[in-house]
N, C-alpha and C positions, 0 to 999 in steps of 0.2 A: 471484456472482462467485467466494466461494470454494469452492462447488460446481464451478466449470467447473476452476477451478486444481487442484483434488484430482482430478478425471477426466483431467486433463491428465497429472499427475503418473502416475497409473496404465496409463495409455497409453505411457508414455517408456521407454523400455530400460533405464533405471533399475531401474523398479519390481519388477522379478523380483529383483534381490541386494537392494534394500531390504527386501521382504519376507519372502526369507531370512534375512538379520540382524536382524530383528526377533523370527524365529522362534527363531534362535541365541538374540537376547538373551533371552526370556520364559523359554527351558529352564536359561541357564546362570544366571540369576537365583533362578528357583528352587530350582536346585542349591545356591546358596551361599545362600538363605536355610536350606535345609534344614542345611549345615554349621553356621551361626549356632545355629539352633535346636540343632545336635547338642553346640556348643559348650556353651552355657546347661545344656543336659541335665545333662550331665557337671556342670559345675561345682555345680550343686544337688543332684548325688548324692554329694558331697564328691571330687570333683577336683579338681586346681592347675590355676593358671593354670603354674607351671612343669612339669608334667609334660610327658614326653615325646610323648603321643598328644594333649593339646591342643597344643601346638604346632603341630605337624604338619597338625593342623585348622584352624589361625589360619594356618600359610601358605598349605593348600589355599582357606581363604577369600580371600587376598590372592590369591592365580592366579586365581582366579574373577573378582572385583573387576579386575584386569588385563587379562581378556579380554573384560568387559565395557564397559570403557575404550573398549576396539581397536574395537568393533562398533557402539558410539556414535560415536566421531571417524567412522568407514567412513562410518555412516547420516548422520550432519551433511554431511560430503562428496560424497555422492549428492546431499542435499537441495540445497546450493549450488551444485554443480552444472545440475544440473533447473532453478535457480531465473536463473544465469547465461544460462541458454538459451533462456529467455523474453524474449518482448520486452518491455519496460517499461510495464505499463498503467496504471500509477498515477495517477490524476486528482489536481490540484490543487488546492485547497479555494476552494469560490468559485467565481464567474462568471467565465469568459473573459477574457482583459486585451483591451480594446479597442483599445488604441493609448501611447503617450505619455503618463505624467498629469504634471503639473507643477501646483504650487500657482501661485494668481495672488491677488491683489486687484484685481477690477474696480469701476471708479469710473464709474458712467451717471445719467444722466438719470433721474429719477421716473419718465419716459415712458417712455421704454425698458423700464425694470423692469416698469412697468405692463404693457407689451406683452411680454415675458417669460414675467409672469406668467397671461395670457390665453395665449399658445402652450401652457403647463405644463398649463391649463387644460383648454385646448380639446383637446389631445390624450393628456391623461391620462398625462402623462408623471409618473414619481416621483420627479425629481431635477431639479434646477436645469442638472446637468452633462448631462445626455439632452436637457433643451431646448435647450441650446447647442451641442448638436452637429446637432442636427434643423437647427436655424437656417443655423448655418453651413453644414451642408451644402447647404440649398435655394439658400441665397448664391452658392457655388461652383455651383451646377449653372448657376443662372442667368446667372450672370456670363461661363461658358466653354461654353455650348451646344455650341458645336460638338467637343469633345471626347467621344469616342466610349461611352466607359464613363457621363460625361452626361448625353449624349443616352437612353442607356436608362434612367436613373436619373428623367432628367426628365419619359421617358415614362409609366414606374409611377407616378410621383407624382401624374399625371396622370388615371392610369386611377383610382388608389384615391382622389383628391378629391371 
């Protein structure tokens, strides 16, 4: 999944100034790491932090820092862009909502429950709520035959008994 998103991404009209601003950023990066390090230099070979030529290199450092800002916000706004132009594939955690859930308290018969629990049984169902929908539905099919999405339903049940 996030193999196809990253070929995606690389495929999009985007990707040509993202990877020029990346390439910006790695060179201007460099640049001001090497001012940093020129900074340090200096000041270990007994330079001021007020002299005039560190300064100078604490502001070039700060334009560096500046335009690497510009090339970050750029590449974030490519990305959310790209990202606004997809279509939303995000799956939901978990199985499918099948319908409606409402809590209940049912109140039956030993007998009932017994036969219930022989349906759970006999069809290897994992839950109490899957038996009760089997049930019900065979109910409905039977009850309204002639109702057309039923009648195919009543058919399958048919074939797979």
């Amino acid at each position: 999944m996030v193999e196809n998103k990253i070929r995606a991404f690389h495929d999009s009209p985007n990707y040509p100034r993202y990877k020029q601003l990346r390439d910006w950023e790695n060179s201007w990066r460099i640049q001001r790491m090497n001012i940093i390090a020129e900074m340090a230099n200096y000041l270990q070979a007994g330079g001021r932090i007020d002299d005039e030529y560190y300064k100078e290199l604490s502001e070039k450092a700060d334009e560096y820092a500046g335009y690497l800002q510009e090339i970050e916000d750029e590449m974030k706004k490519l990305l959310e862009d790209f990202k606004a132009e997809q279509p939303d594939e995000q799956k939901k955690p978990g199985r499918p909502q099948l319908g409606l859930t409402r809590k209940v308290s049912l109140t039956l018969t030993p007998e009932t429950w017994a036969f219930l629990d022989r349906v759970q049984y006999d069809q290897d169902f994992r839950s109490l709520s899957e038996t009760l929908r089997y049930v019900l539905e065979k109910a409905e099919i039977a009850s309204n035959p002639d109702n057309w999405g039923n009648r195919y339903r009543l058919q399958e049940s048919r074939q797979n008994a």
